[in-house]
C-alpha positions in Angstrom: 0.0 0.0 0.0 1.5 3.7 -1.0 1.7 6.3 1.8 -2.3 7.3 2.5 -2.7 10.8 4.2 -4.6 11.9 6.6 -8.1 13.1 6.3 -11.0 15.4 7.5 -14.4 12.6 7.4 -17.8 13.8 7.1 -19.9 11.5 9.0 -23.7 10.1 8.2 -25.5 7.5 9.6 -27.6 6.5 7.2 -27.5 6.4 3.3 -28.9 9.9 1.7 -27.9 13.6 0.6 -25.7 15.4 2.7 -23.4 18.7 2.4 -20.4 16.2 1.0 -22.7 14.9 -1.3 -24.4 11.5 -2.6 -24.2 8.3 -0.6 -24.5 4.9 -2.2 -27.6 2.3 -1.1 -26.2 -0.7 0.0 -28.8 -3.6 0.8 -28.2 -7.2 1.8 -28.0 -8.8 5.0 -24.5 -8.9 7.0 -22.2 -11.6 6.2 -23.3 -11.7 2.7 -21.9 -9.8 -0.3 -23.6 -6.6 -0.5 -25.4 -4.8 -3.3 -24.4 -1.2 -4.0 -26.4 1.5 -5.8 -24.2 4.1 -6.9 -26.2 7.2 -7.3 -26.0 9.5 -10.1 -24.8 12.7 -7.9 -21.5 13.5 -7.6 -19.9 11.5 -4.9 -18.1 15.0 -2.9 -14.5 16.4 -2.2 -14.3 14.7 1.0 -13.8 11.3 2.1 -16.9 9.8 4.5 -18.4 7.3 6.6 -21.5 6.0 7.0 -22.9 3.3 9.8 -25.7 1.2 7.8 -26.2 -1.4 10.6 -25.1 -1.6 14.3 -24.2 -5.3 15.6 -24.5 -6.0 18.8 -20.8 -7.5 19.3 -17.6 -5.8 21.5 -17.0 -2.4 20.0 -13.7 -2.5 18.5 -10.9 -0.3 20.1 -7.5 1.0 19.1 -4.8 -1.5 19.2 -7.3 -4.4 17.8 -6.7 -6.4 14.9 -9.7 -6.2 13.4 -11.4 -8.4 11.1 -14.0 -7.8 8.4 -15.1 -8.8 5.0 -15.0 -6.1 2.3 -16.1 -4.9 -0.4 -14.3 -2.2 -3.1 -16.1 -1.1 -5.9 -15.8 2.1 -8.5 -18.0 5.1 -8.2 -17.6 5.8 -12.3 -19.5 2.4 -13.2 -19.7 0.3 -10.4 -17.4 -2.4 -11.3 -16.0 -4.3 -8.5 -12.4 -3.9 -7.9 -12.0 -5.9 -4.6 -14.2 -8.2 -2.2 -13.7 -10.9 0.2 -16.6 -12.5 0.2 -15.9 -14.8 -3.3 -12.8 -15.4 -1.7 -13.8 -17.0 1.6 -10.9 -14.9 3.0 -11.9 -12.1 5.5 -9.6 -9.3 5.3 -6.9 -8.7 8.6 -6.4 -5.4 9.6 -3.7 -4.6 12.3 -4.1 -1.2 13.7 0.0 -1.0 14.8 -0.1 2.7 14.1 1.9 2.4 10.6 -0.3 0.7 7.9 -3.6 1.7 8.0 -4.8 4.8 6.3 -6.8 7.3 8.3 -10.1 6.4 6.4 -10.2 2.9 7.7 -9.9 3.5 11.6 -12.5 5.8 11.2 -15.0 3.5 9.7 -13.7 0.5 11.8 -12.4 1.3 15.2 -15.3 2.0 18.1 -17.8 -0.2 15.5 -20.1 -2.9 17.2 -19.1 -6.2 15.9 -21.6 -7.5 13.4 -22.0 -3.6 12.0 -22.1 -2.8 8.9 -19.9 0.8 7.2 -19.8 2.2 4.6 -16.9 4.9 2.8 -16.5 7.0 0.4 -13.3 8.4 -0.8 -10.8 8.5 -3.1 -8.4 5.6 -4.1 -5.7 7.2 -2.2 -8.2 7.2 1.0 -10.0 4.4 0.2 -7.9 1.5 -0.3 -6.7 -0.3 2.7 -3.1 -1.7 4.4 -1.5 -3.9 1.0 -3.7 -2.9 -1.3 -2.2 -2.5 -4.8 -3.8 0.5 -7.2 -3.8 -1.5 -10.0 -3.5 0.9 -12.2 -6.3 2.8 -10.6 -5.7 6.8 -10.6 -5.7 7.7 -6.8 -8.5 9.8 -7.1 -10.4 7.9 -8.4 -13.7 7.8 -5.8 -14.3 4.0 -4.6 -17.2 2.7 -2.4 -16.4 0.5 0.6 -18.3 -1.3 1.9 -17.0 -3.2 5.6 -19.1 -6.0 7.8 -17.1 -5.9 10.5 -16.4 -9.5 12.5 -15.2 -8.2 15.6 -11.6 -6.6 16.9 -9.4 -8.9 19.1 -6.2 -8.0 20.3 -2.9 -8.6 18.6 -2.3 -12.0 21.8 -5.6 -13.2 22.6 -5.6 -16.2 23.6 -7.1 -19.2 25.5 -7.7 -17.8 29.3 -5.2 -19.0 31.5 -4.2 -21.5 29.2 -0.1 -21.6 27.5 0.3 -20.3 23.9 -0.3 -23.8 22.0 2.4 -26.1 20.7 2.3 -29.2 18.7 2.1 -32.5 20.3 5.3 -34.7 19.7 3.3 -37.6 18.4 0.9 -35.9 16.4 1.6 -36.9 12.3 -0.4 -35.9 9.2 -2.3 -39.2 9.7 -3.6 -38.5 13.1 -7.3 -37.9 13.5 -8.2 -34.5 15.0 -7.8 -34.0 18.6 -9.6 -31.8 21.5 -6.4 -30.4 23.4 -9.1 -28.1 25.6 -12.5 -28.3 25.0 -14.7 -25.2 24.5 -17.6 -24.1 26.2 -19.1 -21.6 23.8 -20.9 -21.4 20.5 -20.7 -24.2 18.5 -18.6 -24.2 14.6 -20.5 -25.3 11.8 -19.8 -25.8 8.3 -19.3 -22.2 6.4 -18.6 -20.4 9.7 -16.2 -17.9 9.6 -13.6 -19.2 12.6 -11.1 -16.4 14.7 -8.2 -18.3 15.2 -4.7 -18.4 16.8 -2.9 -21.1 15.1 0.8 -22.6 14.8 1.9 -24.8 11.9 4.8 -27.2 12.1 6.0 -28.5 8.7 6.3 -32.7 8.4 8.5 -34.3 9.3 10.3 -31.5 10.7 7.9 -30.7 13.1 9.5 -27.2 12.9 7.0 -24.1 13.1 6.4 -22.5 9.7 3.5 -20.6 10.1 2.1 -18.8 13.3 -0.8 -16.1 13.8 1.0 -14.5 16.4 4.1 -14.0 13.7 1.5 -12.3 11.8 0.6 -9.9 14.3 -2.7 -11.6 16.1 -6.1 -13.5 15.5 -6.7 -14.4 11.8 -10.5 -15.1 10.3 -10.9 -18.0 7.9 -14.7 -19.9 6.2 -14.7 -23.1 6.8 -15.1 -24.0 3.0 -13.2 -26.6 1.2 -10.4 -24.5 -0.8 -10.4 -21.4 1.7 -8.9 -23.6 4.2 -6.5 -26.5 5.0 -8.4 -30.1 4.3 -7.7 -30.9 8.0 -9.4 -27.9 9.3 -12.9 -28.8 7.5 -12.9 -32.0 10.1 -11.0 -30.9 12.7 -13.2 -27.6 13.5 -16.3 -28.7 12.4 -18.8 -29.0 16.0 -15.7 -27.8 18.1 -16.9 -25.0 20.4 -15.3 -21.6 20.6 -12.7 -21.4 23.7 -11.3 -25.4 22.2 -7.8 -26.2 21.2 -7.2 -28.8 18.4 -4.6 -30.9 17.2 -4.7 -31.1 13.3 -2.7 -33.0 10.8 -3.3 -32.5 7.4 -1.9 -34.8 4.7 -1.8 -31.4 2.5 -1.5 -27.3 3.6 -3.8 -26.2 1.6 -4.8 -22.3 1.3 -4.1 -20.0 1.9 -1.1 -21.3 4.4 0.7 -23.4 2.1 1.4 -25.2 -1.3 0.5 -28.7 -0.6 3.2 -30.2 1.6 2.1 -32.3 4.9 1.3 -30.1 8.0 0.3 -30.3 11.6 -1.7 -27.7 13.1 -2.8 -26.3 16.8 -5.7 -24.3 16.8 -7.8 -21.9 18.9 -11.0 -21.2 18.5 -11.7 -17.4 19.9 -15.1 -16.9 17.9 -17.0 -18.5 15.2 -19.5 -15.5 13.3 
């Protein structure tokens, strides 16, 4: 992502005219990918945000990595440029004070998990932390449109429980195993999952991948091809607050290219 500058929002909270100009209509539910009616007005000088729906979730606060699905599309003729929802993968958003453009903590930071925001601005304000242009003039006005997950901070973890390590005689072959069970909601099949997880490459058992290298909790859809095979069985009726041992005879996406893994997961919320 190129250097994004500060900026002046005008805030609404609900879609309509105001003095920085047209808002967009965005309707569907949360969760799903929404449809956006660009108006014919002009879309305003100023970049803005606008709360469609309040969840009832933890408000998010500075410091969280928050996750959310998103959706990017073009003022000019409403062409997607960006969305997470056909890609199963919500986006990851760590507010470390270095990557995140001005824009985005505005519309995401003191939100309700399970809202739903809207902004307006140009690419330069619009597009988020590694976010490519792609050959998009910077100011060019985009439409974004976040559903916001929830905001976790960068270690949570298990309460009271040690960050998870792999159990020496855990292989690819092993079936899935309940290190700590959980006592809250239960995962089903095309849940999104917040996770803390360590992967240990076969037979090295070495750790290769970690969500705490990444900087904190990472969202996934349980989906085959959005996650590894393992995880489809291994998660599936766990409860959030569990720990699981996974092998997988193959990584899968988006943590690997194929190669046997094991895995220790923990489950902080399923949405």
């Amino acid at each position: 992502m190129r250097l994004l500058w500060p900026a002046v929002l005008v805030l609404a909270t609900s879609c309509g005219v105001t003095e920085g100009g047209t808002l967009p209509v965005v309707t569907g539910t949360f969760g799903a990918r929404p449809i956006v009616a660009i108006p014919r007005g002009k879309p305003g000088r100023m970049p803005r945000v606008a709360v469609l729906s309040t969840g009832s979730g933890r408000r998010t606060m500075p410091g969280d990595v928050v996750l959310a699905d998103v959706e990017i599309r073009h003022w000019s003729d409403n062409k997607p440029h960006l969305n997470t929802y056909d890609t199963n993968q919500p986006a990851t958003i760590i507010f470390d004070g270095r990557h995140v453009p001005d824009t985005w903590r505005q519309a995401l930071i003191g939100q309700a998990a399970g809202s739903r925001v809207l902004l307006v601005g140009t690419a330069a304000e619009a597009l988020g932390p590694d976010m490519e242009p792609d050959g998009v003039d910077p100011a060019e006005t985009l439409v974004v449109v976040f559903d916001i997950l929830g905001g976790y901070p960068p270690d949570a973890r298990l309460v009271g429980r040690p960050l998870p390590a792999v159990p020496a005689d855990l292989t690819p072959t092993t079936p899935p195993r309940t290190l700590i069970g959980g006592s809250g909601a239960e995962v089903r099949a095309g849940a999104k999952v917040v996770v803390q997880y360590v992967a240990a490459a076969w037979p090295e058992r070495t750790a290769v991948d970690s969500s705490y290298r990444r900087g904190g909790p990472s969202a996934f859809t349980l989906v085959p091809g959005a996650v590894p095979p393992g995880w489809l069985t291994g998660l599936l009726g766990q409860r959030v607050g569990g720990r699981v041992a996974i092998g997988s005879p193959t990584s899968g996406p988006p943590m690997g290219t194929g190669e046997p893994m094991l895995y220790v997961v923990d489950i902080l919320d399923s949405v």
